[in-house]
N, CA, C and O atoms as a GROMACS GRO file, in nm:
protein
  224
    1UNK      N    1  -1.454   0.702   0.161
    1UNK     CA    2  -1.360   0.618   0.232
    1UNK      C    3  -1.285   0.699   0.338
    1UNK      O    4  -1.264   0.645   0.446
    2UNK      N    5  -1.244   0.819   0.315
    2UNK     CA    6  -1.164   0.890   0.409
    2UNK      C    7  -1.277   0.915   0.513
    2UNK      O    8  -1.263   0.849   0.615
    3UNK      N    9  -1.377   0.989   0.509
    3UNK     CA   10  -1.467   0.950   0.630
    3UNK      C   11  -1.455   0.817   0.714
    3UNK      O   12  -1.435   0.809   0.835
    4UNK      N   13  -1.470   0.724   0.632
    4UNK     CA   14  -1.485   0.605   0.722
    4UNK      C   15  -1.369   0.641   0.790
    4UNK      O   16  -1.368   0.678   0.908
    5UNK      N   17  -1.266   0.629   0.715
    5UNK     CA   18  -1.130   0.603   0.838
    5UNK      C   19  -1.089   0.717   0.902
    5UNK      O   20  -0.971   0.712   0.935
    6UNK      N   21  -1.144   0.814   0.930
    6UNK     CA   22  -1.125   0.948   0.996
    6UNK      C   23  -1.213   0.879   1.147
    6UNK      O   24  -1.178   0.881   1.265
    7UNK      N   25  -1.374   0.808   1.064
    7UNK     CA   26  -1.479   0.790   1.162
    7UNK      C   27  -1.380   0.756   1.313
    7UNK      O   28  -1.452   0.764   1.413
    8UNK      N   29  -1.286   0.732   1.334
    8UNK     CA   30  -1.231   0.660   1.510
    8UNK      C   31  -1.127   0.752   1.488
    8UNK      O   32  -1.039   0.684   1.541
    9UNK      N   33  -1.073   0.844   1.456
    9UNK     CA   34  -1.023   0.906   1.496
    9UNK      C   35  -1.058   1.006   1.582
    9UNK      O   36  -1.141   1.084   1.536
   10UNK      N   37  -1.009   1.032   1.725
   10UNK     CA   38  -1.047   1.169   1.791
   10UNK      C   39  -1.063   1.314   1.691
   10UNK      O   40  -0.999   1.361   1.598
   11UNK      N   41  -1.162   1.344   1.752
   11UNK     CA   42  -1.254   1.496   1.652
   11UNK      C   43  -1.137   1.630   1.716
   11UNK      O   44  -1.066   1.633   1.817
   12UNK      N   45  -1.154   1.710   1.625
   12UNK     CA   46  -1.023   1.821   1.635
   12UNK      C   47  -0.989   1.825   1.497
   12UNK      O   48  -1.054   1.775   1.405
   13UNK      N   49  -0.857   1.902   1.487
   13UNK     CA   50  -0.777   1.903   1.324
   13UNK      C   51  -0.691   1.771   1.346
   13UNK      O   52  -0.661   1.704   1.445
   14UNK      N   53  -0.669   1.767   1.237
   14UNK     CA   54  -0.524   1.692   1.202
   14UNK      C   55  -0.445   1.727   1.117
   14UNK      O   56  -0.446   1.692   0.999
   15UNK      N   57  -0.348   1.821   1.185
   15UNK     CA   58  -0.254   1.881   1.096
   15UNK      C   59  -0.161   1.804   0.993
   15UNK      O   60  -0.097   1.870   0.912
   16UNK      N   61  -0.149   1.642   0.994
   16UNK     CA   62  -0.089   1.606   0.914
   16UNK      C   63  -0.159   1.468   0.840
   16UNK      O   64  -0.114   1.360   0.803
   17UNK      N   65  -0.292   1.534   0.839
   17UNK     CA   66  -0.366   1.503   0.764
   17UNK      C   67  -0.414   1.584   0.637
   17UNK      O   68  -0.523   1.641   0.630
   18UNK      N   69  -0.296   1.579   0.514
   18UNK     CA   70  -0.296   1.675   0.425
   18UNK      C   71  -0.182   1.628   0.340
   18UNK      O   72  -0.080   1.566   0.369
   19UNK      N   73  -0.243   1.687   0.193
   19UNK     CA   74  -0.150   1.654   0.099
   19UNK      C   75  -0.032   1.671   0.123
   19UNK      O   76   0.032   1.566   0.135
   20UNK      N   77   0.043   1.797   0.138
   20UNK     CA   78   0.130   1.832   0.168
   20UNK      C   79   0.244   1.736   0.266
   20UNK      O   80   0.352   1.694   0.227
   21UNK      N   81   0.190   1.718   0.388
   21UNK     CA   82   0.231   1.587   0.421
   21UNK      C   83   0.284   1.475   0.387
   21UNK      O   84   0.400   1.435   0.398
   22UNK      N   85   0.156   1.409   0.330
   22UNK     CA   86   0.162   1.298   0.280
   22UNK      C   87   0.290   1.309   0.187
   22UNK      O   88   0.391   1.253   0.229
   23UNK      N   89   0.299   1.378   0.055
   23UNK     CA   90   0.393   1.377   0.040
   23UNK      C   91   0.531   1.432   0.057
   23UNK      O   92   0.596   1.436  -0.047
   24UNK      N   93   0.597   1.481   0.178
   24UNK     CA   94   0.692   1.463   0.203
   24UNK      C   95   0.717   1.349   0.271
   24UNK      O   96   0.833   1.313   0.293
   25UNK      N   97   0.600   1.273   0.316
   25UNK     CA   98   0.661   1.106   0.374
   25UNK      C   99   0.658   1.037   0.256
   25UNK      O  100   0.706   0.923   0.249
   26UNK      N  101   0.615   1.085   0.173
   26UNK     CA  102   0.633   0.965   0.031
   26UNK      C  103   0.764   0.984   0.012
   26UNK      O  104   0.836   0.885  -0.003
   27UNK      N  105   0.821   1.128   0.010
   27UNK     CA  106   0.938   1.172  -0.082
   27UNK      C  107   1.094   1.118   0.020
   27UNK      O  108   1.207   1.114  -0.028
   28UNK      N  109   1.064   1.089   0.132
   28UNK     CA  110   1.146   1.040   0.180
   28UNK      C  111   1.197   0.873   0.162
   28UNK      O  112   1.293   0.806   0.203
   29UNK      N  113   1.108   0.855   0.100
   29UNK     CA  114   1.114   0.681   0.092
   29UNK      C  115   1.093   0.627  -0.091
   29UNK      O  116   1.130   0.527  -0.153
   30UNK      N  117   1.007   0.764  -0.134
   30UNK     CA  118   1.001   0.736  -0.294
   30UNK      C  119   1.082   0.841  -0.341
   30UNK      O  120   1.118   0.938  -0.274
   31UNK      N  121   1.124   0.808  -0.516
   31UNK     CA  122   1.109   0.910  -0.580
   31UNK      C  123   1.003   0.901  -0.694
   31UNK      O  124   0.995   0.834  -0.797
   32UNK      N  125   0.896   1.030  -0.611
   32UNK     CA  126   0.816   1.066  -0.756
   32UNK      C  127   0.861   1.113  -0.869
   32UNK      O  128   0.939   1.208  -0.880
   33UNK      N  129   0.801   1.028  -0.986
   33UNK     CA  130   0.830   1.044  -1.109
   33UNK      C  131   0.706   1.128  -1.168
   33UNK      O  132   0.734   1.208  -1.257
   34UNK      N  133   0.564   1.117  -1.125
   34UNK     CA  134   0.489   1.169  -1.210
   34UNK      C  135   0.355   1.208  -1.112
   34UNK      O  136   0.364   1.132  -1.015
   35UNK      N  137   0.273   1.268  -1.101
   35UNK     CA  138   0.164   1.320  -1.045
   35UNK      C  139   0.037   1.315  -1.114
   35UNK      O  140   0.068   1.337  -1.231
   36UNK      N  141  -0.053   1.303  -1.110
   36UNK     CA  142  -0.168   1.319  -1.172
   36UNK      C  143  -0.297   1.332  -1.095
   36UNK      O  144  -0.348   1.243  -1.027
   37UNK      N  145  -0.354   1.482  -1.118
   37UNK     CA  146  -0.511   1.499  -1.050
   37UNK      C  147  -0.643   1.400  -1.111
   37UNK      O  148  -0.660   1.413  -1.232
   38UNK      N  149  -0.709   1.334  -1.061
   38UNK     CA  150  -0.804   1.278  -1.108
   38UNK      C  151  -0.913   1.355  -1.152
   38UNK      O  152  -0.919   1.475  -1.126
   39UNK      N  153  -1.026   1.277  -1.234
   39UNK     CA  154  -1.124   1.413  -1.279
   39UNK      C  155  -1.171   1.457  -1.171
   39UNK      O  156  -1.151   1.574  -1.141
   40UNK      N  157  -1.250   1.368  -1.082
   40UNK     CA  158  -1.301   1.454  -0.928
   40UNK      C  159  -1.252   1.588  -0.901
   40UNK      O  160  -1.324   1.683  -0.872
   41UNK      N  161  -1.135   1.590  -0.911
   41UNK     CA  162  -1.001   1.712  -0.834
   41UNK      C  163  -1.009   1.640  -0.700
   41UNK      O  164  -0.902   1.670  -0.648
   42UNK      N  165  -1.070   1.567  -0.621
   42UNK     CA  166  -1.022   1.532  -0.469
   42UNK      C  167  -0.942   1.417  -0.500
   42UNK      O  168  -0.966   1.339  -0.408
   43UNK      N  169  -0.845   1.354  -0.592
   43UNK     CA  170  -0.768   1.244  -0.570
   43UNK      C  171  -0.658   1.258  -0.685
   43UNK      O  172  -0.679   1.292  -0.802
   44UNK      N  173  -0.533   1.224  -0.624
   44UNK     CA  174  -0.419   1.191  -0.721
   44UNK      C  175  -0.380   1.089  -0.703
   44UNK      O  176  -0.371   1.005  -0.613
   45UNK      N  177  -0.354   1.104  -0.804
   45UNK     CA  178  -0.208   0.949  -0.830
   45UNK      C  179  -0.102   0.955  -0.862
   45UNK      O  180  -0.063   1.044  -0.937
   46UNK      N  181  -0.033   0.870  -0.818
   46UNK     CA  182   0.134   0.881  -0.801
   46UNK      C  183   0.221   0.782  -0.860
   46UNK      O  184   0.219   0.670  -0.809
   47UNK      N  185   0.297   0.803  -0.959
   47UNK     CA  186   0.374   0.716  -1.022
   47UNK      C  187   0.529   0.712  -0.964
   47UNK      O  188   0.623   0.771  -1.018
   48UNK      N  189   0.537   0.642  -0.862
   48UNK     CA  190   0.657   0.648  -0.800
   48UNK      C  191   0.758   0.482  -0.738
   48UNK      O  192   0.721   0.370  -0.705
   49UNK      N  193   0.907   0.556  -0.748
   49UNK     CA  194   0.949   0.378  -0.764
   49UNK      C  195   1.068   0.425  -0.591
   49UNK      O  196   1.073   0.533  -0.534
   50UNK      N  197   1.151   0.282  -0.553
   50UNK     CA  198   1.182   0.293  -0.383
   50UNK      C  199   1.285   0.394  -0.447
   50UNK      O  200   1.300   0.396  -0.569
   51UNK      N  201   1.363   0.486  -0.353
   51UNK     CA  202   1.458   0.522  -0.388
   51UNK      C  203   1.578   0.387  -0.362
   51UNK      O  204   1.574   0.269  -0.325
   52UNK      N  205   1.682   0.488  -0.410
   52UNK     CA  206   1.804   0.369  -0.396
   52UNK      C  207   1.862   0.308  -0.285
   52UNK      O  208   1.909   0.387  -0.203
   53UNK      N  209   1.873   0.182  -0.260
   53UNK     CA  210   1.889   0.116  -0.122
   53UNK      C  211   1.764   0.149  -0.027
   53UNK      O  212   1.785   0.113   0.088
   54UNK      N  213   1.644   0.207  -0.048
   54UNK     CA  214   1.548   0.157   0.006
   54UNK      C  215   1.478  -0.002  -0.006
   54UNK      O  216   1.414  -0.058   0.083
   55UNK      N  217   1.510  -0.053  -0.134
   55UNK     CA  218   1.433  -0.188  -0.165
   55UNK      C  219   1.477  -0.301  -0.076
   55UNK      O  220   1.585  -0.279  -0.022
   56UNK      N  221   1.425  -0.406  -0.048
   56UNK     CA  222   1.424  -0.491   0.091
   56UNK      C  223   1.564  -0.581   0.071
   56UNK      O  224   1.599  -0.661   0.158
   0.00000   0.00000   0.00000
């Protein structure tokens, strides 16, 4: 799946295309409660709820 959606993106790096990233934009809007590597090792999951006065 990440191929596919990489497929239209202009070729080069993408520096914020990376875990690391990703979650500090989670952590600004969630708080993670829990992490988990999948068996693969290429995927986690995230058990996370809005922080406070984020919810609509």
């Amino acid at each position: 799946m990440v191929q596919k959606l990489l497929a239209h993106k202009r070729p080069g790096p993408h520096p914020d295309y990376d875990l690391g990233h990703f979650e500090r934009c989670l952590r600004e809007v969630f708080d993670i409660h829990r992490t988990e590597v999948l068996g693969s090792g290429t995927r986690v999951r995230y058990h996370a709820t809005p922080k406070q006065g984020m919810r609509g």
